[in-house]
C-alpha positions as CSV (number, residue, x, y, z in Angstrom):
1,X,-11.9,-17.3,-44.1
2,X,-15.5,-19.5,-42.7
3,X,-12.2,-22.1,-42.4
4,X,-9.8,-20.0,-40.5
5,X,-12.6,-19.1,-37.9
6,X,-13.0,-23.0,-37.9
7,X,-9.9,-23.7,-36.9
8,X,-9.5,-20.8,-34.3
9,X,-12.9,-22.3,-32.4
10,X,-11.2,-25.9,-32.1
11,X,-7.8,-24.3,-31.1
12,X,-9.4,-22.3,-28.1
13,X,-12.0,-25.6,-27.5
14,X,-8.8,-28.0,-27.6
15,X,-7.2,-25.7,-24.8
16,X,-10.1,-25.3,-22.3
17,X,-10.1,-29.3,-22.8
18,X,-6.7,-29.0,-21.4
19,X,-6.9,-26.7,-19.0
20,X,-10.0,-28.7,-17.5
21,X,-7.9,-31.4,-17.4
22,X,-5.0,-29.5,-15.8
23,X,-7.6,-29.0,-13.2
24,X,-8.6,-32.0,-12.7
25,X,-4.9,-33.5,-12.3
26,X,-4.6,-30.7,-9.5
27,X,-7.7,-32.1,-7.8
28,X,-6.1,-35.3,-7.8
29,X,-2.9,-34.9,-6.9
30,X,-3.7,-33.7,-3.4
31,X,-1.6,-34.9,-0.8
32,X,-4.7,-35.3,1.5
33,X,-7.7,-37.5,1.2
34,X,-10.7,-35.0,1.2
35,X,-14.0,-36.1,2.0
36,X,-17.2,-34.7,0.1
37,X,-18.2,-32.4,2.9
38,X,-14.1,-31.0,2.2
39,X,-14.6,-30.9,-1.5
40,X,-17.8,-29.0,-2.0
41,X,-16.1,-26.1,0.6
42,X,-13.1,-26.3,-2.1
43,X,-15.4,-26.1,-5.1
44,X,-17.8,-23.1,-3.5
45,X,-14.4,-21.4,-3.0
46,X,-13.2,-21.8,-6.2
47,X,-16.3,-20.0,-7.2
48,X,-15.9,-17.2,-5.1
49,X,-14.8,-13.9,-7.1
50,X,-11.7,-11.9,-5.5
51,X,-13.4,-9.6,-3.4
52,X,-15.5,-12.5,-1.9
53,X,-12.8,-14.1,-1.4
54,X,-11.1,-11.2,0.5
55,X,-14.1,-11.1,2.5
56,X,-14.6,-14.6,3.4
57,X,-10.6,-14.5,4.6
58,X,-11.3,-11.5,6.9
59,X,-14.4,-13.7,8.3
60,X,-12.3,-17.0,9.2
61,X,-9.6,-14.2,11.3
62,X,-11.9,-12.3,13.2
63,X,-14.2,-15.3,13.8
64,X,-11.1,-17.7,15.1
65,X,-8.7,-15.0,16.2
66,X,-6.0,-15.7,13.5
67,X,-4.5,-14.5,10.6
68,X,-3.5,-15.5,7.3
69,X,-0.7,-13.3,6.7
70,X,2.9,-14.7,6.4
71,X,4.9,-14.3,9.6
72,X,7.4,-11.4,8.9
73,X,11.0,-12.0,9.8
74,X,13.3,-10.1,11.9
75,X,16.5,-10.9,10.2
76,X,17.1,-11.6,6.2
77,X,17.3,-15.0,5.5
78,X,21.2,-16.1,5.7
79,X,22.5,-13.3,7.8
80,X,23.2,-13.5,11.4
81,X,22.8,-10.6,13.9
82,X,26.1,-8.7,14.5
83,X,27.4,-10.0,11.2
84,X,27.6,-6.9,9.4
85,X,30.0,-6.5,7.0
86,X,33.4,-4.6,8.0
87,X,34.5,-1.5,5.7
88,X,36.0,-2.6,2.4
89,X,34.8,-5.9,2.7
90,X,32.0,-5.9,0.7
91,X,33.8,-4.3,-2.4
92,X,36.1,-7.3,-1.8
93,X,33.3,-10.2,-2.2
94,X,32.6,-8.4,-5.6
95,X,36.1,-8.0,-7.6
């Protein structure tokens, strides 16, 4: 059993040894050179919980008048205004 429990510590220790090096590949494999100054903002982020997080995001849009939320689009992707289908012609497409 003492073995067992053994094994299950150096399983879960062998995975966090992989995950930190997961997240180490992701810090290097940026597509943009960061300087120190950009990387401790990146690591205090990281470190942020949700809600601080949440917070912080608010912040930056009041403070520089913008907003982080994804534009919404007016028409579905692939459809063209006036292109409705005609009556019968969608049970067509689907025989």
């Amino acid at each position: 059993m003492a073995e067992n429990i053994q094994n299950q510590e150096q399983e879960v220790k062998q995975e966090e040894a992989k995950e930190e090096v997961k997240q180490e590949e992701k810090h290097q494999e940026s597509s943009v050179e960061l300087g120190e100054k950009e990387k401790k903002i990146i690591d205090e982020i990281e470190s942020l919980s949700v809600l601080e997080l949440a917070n912080l995001v608010k912040a930056l849009e009041d403070k520089f008048g913008v907003s982080a939320a994804m534009p919404v689009m007016g028409v579905a992707a692939g459809v063209q205004p006036g292109a409705a289908p005609q009556a019968g012609e969608a049970e067509e497409k689907f025989r």
